[in-house]
ChimeraX commands (.cxc) that place a marker at each C-alpha (Angstrom):
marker #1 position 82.06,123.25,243.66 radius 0.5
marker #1 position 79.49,125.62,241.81 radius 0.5
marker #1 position 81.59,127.19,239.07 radius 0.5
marker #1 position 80.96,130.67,237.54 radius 0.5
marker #1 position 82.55,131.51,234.27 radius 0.5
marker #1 position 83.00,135.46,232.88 radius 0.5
marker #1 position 83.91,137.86,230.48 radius 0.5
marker #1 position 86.82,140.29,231.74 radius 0.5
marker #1 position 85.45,143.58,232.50 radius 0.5
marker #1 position 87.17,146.45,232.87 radius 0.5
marker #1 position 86.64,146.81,236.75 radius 0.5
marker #1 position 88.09,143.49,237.09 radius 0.5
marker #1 position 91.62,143.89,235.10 radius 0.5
marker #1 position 93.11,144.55,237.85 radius 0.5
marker #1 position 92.23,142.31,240.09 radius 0.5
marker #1 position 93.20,139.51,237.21 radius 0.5
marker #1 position 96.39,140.52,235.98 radius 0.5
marker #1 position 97.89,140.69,239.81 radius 0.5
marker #1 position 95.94,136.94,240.17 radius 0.5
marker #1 position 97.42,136.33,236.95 radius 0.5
marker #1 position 101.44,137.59,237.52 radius 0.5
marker #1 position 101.03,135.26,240.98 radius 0.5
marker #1 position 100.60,132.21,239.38 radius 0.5
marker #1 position 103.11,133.03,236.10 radius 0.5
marker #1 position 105.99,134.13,238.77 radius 0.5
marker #1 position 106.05,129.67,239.14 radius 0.5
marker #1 position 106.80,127.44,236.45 radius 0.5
marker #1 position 103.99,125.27,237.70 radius 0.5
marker #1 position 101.56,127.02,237.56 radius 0.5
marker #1 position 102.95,129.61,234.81 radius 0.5
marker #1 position 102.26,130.38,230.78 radius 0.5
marker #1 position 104.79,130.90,228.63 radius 0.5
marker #1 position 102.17,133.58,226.78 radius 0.5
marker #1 position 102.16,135.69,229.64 radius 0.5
marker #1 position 104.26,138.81,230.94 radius 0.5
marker #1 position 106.49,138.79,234.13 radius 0.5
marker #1 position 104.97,141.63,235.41 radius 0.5
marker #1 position 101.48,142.70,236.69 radius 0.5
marker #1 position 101.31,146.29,234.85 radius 0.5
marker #1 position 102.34,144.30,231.31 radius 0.5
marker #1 position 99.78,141.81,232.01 radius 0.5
marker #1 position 97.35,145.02,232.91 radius 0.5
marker #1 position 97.89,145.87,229.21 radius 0.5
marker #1 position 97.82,142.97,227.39 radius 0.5
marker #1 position 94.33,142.26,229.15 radius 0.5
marker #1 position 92.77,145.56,228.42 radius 0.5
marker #1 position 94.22,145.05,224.57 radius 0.5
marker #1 position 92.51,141.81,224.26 radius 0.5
marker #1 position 89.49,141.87,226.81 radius 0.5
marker #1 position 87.42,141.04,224.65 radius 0.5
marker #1 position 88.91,137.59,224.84 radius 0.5
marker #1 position 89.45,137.12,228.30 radius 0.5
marker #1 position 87.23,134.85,230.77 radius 0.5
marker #1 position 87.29,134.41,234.63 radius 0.5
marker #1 position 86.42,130.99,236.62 radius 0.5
marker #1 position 84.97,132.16,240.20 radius 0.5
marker #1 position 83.53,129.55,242.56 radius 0.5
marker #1 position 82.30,130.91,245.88 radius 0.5
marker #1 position 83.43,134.41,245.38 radius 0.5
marker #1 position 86.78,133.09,245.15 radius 0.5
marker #1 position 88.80,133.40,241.50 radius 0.5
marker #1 position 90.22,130.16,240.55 radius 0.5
marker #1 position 91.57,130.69,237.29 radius 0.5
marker #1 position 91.40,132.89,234.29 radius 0.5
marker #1 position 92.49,132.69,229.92 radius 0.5
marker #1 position 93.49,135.08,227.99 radius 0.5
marker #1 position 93.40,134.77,224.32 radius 0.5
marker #1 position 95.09,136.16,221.17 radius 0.5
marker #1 position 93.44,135.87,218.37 radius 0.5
marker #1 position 94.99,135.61,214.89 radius 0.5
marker #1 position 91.56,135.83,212.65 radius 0.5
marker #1 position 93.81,135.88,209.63 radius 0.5
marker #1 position 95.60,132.64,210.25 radius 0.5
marker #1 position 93.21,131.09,212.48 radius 0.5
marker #1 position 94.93,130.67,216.09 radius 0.5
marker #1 position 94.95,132.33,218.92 radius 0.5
marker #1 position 97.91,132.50,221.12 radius 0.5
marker #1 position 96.45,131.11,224.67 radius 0.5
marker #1 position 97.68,131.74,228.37 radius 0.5
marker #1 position 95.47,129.47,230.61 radius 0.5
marker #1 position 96.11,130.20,234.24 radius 0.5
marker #1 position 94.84,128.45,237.15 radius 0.5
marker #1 position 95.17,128.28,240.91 radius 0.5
marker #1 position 93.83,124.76,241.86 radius 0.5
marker #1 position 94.95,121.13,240.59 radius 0.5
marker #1 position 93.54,117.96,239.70 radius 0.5
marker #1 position 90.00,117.29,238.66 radius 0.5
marker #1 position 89.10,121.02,239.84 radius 0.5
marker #1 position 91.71,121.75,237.54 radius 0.5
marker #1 position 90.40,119.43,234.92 radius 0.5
marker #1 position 86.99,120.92,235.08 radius 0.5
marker #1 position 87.67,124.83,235.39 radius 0.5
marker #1 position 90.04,124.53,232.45 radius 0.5
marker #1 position 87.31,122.77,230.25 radius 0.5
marker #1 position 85.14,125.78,230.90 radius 0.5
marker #1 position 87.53,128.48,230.15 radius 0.5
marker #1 position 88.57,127.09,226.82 radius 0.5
marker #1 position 85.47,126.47,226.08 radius 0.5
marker #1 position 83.73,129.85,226.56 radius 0.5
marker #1 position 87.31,131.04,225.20 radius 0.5
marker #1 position 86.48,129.08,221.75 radius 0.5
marker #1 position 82.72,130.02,221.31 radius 0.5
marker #1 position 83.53,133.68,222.11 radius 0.5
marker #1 position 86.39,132.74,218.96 radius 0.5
marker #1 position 83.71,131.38,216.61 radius 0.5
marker #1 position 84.64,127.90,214.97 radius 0.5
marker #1 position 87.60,127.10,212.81 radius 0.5
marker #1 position 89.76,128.90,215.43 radius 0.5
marker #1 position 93.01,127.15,216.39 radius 0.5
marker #1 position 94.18,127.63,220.12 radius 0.5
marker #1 position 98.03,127.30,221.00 radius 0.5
marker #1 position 99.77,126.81,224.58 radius 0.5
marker #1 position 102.75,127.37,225.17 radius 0.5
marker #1 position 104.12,126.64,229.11 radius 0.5
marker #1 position 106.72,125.71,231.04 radius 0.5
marker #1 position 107.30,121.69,231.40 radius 0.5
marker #1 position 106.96,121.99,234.77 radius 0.5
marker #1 position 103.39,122.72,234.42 radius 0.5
marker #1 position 102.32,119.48,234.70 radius 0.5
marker #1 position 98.41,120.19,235.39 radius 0.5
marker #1 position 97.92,121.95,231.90 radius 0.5
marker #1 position 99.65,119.53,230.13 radius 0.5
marker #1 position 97.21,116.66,231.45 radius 0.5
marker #1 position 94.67,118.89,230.63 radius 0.5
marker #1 position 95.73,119.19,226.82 radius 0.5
marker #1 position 96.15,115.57,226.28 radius 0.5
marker #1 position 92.64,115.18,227.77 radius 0.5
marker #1 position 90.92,117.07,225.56 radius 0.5
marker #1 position 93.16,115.63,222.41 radius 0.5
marker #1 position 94.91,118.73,221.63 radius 0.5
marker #1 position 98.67,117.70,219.73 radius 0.5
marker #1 position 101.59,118.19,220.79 radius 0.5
marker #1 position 104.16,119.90,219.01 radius 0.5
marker #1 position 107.85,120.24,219.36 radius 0.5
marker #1 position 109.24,122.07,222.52 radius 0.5
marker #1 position 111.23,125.16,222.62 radius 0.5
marker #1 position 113.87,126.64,224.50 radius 0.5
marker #1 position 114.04,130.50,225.46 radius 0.5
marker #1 position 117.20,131.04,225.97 radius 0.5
marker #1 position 118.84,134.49,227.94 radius 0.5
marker #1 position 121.82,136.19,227.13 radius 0.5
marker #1 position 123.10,138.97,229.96 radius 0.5
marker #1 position 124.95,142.19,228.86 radius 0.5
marker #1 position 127.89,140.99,231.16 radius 0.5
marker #1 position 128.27,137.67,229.19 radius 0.5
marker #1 position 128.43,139.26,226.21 radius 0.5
marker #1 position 131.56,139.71,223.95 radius 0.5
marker #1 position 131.35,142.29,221.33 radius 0.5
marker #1 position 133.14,140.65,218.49 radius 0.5
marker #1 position 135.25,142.56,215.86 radius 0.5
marker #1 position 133.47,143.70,212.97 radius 0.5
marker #1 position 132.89,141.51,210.20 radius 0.5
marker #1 position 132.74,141.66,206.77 radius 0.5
marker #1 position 129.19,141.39,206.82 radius 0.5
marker #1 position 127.96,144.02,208.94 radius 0.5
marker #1 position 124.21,144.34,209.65 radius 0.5
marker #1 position 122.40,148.05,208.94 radius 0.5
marker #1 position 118.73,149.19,209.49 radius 0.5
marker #1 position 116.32,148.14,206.97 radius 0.5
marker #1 position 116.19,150.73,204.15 radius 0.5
marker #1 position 112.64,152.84,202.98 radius 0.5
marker #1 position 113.07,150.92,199.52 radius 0.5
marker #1 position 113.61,147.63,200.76 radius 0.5
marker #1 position 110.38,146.42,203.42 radius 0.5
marker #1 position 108.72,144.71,200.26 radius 0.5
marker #1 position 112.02,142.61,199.49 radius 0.5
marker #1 position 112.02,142.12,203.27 radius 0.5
marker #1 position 108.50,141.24,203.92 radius 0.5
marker #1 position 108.67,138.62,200.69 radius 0.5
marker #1 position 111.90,137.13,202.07 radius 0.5
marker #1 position 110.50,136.78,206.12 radius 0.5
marker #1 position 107.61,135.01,204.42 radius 0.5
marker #1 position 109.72,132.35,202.18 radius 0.5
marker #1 position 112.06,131.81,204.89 radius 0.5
marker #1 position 109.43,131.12,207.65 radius 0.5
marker #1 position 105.91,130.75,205.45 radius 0.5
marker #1 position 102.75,130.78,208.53 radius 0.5
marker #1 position 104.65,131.84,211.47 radius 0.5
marker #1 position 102.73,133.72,213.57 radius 0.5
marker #1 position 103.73,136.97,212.47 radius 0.5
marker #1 position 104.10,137.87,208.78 radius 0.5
marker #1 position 106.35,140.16,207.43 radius 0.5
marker #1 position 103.52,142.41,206.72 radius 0.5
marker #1 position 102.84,142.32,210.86 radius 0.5
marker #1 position 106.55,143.32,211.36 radius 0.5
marker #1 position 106.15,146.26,209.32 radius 0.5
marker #1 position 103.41,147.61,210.72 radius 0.5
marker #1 position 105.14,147.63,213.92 radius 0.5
marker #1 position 108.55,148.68,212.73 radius 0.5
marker #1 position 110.11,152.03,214.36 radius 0.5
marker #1 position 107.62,150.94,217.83 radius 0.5
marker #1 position 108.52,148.03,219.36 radius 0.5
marker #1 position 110.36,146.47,216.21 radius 0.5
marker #1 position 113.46,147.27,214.62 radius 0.5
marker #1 position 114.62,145.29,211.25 radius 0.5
marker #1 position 118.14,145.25,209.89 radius 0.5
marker #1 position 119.18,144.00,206.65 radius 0.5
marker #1 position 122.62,142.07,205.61 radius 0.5
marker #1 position 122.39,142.82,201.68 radius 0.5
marker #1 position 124.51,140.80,198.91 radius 0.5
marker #1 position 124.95,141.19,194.69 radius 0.5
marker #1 position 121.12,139.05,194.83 radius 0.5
marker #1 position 119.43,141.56,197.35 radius 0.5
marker #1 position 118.95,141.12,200.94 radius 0.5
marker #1 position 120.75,137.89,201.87 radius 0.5
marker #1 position 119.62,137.72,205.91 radius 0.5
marker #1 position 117.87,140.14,208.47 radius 0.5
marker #1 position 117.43,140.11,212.25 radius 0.5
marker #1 position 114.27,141.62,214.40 radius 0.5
marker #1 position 115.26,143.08,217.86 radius 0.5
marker #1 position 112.10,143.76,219.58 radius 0.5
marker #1 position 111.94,146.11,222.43 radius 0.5
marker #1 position 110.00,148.16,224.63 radius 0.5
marker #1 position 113.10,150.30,225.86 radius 0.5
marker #1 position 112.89,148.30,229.12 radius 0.5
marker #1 position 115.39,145.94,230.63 radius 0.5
marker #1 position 115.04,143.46,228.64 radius 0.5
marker #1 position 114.74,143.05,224.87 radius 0.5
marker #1 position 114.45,140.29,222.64 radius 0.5
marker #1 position 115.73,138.50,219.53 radius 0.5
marker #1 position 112.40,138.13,217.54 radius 0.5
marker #1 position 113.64,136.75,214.40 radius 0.5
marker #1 position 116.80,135.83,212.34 radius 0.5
marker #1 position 116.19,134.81,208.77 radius 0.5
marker #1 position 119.15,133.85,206.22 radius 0.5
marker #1 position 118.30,133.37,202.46 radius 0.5
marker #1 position 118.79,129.63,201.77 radius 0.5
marker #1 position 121.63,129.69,198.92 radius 0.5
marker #1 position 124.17,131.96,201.42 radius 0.5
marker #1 position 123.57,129.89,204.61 radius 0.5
marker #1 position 126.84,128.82,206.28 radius 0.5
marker #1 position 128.53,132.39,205.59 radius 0.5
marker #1 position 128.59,133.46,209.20 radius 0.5
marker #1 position 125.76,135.85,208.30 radius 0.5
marker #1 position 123.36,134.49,211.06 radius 0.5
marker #1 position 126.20,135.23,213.83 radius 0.5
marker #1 position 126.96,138.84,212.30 radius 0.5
marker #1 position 123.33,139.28,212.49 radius 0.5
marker #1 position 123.15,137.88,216.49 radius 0.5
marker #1 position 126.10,139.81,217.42 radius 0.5
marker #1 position 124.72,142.96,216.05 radius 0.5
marker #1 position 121.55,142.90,217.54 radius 0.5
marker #1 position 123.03,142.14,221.14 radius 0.5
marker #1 position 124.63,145.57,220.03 radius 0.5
marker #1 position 121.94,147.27,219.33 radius 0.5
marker #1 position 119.91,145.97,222.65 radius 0.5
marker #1 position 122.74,146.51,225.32 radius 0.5
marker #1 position 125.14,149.38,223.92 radius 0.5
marker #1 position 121.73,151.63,222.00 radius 0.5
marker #1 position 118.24,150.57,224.16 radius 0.5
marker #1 position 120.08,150.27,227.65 radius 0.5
marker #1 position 119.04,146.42,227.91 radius 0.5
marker #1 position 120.26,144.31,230.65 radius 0.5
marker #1 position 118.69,140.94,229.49 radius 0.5
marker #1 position 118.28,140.04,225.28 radius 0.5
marker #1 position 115.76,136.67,225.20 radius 0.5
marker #1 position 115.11,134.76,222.24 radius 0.5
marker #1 position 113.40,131.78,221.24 radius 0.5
marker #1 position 113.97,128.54,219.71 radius 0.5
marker #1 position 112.86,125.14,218.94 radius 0.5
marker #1 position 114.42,122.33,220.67 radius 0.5
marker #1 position 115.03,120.29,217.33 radius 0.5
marker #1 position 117.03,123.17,215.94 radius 0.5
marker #1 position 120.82,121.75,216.96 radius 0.5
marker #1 position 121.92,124.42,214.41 radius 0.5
marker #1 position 120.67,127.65,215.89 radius 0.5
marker #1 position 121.04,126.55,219.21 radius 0.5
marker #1 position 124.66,125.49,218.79 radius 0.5
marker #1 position 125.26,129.35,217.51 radius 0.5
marker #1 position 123.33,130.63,220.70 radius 0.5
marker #1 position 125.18,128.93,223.18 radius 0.5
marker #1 position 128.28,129.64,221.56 radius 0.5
marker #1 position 127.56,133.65,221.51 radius 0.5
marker #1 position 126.73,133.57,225.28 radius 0.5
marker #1 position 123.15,132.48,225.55 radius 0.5
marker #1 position 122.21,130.46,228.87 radius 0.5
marker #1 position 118.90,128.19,228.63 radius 0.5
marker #1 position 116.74,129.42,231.03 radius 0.5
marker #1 position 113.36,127.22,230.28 radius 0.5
marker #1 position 111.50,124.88,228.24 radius 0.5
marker #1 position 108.24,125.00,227.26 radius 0.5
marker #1 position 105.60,122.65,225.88 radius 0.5
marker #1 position 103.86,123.46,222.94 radius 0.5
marker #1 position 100.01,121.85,222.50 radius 0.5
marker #1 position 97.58,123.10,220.05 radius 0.5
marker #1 position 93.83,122.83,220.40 radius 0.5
marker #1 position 92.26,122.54,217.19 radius 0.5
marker link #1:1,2 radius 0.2
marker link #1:2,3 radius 0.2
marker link #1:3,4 radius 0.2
marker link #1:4,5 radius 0.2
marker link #1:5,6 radius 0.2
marker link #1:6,7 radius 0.2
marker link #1:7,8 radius 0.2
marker link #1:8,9 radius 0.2
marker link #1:9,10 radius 0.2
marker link #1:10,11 radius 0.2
marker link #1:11,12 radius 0.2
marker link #1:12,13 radius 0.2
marker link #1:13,14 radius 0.2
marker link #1:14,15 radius 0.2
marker link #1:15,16 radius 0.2
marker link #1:16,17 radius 0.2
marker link #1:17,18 radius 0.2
marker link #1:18,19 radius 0.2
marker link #1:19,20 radius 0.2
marker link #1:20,21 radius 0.2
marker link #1:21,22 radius 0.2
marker link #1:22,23 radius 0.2
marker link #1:23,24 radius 0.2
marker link #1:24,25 radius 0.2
marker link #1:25,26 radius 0.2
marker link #1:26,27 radius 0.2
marker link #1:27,28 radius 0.2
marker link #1:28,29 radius 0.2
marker link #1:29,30 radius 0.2
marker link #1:30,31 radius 0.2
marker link #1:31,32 radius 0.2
marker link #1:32,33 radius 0.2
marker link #1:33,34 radius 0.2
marker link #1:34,35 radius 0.2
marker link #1:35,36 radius 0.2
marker link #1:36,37 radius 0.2
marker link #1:37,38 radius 0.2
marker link #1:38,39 radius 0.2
marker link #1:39,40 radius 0.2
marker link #1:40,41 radius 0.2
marker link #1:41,42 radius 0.2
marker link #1:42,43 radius 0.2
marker link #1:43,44 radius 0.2
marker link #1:44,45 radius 0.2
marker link #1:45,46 radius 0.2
marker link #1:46,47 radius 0.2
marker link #1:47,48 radius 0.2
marker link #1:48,49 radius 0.2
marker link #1:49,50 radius 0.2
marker link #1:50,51 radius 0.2
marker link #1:51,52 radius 0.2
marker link #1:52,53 radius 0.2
marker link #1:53,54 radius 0.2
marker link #1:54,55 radius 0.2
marker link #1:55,56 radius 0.2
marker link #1:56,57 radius 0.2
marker link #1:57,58 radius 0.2
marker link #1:58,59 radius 0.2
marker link #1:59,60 radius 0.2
marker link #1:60,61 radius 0.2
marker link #1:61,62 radius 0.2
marker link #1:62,63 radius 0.2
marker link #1:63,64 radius 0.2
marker link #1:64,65 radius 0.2
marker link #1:65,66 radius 0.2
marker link #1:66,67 radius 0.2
marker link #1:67,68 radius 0.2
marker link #1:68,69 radius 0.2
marker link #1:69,70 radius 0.2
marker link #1:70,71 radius 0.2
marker link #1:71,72 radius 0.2
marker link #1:72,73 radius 0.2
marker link #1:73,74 radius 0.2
marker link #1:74,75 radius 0.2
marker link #1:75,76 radius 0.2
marker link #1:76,77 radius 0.2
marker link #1:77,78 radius 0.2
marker link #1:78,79 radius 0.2
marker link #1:79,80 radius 0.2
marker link #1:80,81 radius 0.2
marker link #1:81,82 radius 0.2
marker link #1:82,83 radius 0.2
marker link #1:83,84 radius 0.2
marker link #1:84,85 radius 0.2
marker link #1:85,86 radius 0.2
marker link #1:86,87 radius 0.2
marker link #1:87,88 radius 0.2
marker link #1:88,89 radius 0.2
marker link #1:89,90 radius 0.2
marker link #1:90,91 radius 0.2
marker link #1:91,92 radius 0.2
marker link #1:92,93 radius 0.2
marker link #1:93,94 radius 0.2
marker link #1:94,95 radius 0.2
marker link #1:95,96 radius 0.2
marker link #1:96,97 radius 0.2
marker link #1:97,98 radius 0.2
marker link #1:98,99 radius 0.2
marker link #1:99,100 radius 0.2
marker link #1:100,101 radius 0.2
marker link #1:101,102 radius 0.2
marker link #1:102,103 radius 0.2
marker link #1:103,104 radius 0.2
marker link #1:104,105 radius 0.2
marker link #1:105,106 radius 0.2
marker link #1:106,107 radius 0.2
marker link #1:107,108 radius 0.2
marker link #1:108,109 radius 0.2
marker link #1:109,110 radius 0.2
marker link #1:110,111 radius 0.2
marker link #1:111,112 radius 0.2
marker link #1:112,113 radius 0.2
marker link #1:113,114 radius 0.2
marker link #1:114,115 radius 0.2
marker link #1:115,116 radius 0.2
marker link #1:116,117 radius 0.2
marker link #1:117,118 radius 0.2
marker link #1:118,119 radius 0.2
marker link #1:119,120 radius 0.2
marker link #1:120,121 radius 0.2
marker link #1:121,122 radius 0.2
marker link #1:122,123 radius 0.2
marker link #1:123,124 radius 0.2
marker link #1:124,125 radius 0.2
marker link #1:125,126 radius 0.2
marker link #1:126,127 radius 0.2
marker link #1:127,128 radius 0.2
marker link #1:128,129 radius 0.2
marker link #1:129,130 radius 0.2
marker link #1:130,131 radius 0.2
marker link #1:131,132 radius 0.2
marker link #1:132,133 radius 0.2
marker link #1:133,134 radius 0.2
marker link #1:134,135 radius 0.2
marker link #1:135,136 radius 0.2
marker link #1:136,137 radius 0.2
marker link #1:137,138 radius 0.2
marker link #1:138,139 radius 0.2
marker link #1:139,140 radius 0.2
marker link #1:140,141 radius 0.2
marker link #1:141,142 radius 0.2
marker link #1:142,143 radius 0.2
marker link #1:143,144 radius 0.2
marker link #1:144,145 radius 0.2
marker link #1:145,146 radius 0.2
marker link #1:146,147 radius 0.2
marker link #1:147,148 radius 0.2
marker link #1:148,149 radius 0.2
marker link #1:149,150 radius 0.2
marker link #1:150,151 radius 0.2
marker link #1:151,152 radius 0.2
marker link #1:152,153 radius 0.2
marker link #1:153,154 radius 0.2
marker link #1:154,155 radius 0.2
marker link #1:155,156 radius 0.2
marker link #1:156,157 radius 0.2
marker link #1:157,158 radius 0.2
marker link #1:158,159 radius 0.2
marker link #1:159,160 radius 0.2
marker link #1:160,161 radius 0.2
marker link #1:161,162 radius 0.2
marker link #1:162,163 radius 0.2
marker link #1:163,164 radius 0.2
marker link #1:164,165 radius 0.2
marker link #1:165,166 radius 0.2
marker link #1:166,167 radius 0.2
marker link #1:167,168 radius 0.2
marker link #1:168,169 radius 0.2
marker link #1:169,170 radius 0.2
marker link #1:170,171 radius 0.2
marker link #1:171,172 radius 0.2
marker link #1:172,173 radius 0.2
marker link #1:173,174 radius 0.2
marker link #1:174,175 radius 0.2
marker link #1:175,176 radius 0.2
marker link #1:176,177 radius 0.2
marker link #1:177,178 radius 0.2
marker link #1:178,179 radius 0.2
marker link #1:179,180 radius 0.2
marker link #1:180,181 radius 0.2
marker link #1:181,182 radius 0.2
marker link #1:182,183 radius 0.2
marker link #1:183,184 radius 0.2
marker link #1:184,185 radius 0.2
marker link #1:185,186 radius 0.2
marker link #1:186,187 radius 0.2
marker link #1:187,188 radius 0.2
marker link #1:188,189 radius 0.2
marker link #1:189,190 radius 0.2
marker link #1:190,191 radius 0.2
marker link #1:191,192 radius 0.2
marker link #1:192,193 radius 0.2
marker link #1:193,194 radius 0.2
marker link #1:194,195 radius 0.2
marker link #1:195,196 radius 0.2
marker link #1:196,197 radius 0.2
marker link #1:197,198 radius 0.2
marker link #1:198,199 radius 0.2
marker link #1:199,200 radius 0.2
marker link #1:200,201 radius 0.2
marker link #1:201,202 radius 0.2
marker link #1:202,203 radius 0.2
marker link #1:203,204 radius 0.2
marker link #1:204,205 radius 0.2
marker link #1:205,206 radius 0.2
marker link #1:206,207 radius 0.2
marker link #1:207,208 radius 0.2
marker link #1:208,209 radius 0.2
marker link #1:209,210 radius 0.2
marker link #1:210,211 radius 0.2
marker link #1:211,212 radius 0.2
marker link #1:212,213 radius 0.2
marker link #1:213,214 radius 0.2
marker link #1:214,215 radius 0.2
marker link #1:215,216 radius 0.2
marker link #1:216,217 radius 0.2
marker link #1:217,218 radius 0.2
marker link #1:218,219 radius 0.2
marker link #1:219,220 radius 0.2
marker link #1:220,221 radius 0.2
marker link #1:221,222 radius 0.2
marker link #1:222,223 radius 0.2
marker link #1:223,224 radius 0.2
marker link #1:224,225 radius 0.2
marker link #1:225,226 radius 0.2
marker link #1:226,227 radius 0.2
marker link #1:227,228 radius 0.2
marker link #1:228,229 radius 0.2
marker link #1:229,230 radius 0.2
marker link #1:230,231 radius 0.2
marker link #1:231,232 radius 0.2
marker link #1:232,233 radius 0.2
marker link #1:233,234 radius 0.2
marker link #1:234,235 radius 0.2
marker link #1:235,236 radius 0.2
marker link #1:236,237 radius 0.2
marker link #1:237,238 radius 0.2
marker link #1:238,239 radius 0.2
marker link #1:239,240 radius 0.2
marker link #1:240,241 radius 0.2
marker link #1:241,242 radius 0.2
marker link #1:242,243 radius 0.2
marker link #1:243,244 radius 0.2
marker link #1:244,245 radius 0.2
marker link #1:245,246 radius 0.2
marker link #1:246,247 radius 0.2
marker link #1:247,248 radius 0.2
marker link #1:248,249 radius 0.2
marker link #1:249,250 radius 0.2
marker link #1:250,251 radius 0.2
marker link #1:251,252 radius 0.2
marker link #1:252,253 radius 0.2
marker link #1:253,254 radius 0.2
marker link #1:254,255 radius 0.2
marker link #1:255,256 radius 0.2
marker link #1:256,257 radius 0.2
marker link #1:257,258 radius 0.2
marker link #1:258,259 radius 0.2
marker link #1:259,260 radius 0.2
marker link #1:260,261 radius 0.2
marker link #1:261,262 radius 0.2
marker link #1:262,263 radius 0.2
marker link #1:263,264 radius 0.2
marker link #1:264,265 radius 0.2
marker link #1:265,266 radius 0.2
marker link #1:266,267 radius 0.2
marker link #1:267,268 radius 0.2
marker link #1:268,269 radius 0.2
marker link #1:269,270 radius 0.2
marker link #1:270,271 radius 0.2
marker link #1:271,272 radius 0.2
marker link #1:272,273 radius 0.2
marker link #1:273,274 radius 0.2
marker link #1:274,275 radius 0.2
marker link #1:275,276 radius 0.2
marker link #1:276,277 radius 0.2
marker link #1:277,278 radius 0.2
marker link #1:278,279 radius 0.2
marker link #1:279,280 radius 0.2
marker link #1:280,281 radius 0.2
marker link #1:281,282 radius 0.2
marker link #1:282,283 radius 0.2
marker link #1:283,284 radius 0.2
marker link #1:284,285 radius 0.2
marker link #1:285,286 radius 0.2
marker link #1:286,287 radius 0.2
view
């Protein structure tokens, strides 16, 4: 099979992110850095064309990456998507990544993340000696199985004009080189991103990051608790009130959230407020 590898172009998008929203609607074959539907995909592939390759053989596509590249920290946030198996698989893959990494220039990083089911990509990984980190759990939480609790003595409020620096520096001591700084949440906040604060006698003591695109479904990006006032109930004031904010204020129907399967904690409080686990994903990074 004679195997022809290229750039996205703009004629193509569509084309891709239908080929792409295929494959992602099955576990098998899907990436957990991918949207559910075609028109997100449409947009996240124009955003970051520039990192985006094809595999054709024969006319016919057979797979495709798309890559997000965090120059700053060095990784890129991968989807690797392909429609055939086995040593085609094998192959194909190797030349996407590949052409994905040169395009990248060296020192670059590449994550996966994917459901477990996807058995082919994971082969691939450990092939080419990429490690394998721990595996997380998103988790759903729908508006009917949600119980607004009574208000506690710790309620959450919106993030106040004098107080993104002492947000930002707390984000960043709480969770130091996660993928998004508090520096990126800022520069999002009042689009897609919305911070609240829970403040104390010290200064902000935990915060939350709903994340939403006024759709159906919005997500629970983030919830950080200063270290000396863990065990307060602030972190399930903070949960609570941004189910709130997603299902009473946005309209959601769905809240998501993230979290690593090692973290008994957290996911003990997520279960307990509702959430369901609705996959796991395997985490490999190429470096």
């Amino acid at each position: 099979m004679r195997r022809n590898i290229q750039a996205f172009t703009a004629g193509d998008l569509e084309e891709l992110a239908q080929f792409a929203g295929r494959l992602n609607a099955h576990r098998e074959t899907g990436s957990a850095f991918c949207c559910a539907r075609a028109k997100d995909i449409l947009r996240d592939f124009e955003e970051t064309m520039e990192y985006g390759f094809a595999c054709r053989a024969d006319g016919r596509l057979l797979g495709l990456i798309s890559c997000f590249p965090d120059m700053e920290k060095k990784n890129a946030d991968c989807s690797l998507l392909l429609d055939v198996c086995g040593e085609d698989y094998r192959q194909a893959a190797g030349a996407l990544v590949s052409a994905a990494r040169e395009k990248m220039g060296p020192g670059m990083a590449c994550t996966f993340y994917f459901p477990v089911e996807n058995k082919e990509c994971r082969r691939f990984l450990e092939h080419t000696g990429a490690g394998r980190q721990v595996n997380e759990y998103i988790l759903i939480l729908q508006r009917e199985d949600w119980d607004a609790p009574p208000v506690s003595a710790a309620e959450p409020r919106p993030v106040g004009e004098g107080e993104t620096d002492a947000f930002a520096r707390l984000h960043d001591a709480i969770f130091p080189g996660v993928y998004a700084s508090g520096k990126d949440i800022l520069e999002d906040l009042g689009k897609t991103r919305s911070v609240y604060v829970i403040a104390d006698e010290a200064g902000l003591a935990a915060y939350g990051v709903l994340k939403a695109r006024g759709g159906e479904t919005a997500a629970v990006e983030i919830i950080g608790v200063r270290a000396d006032v863990r065990r307060r109930g602030y972190g399930r004031s903070m949960l609570n009130h941004l189910a709130g904010e997603a299902f009473l204020r946005s309209g959601a129907e769905r809240l998501d959230l993230v979290v690593d399967a090692d973290n008994e904690n957290a996911l003990r409080l997520y279960l307990d407020t509702g959430f369901k686990v609705w996959q796991e994903n395997n985490c490999y990074i190429l470096r």
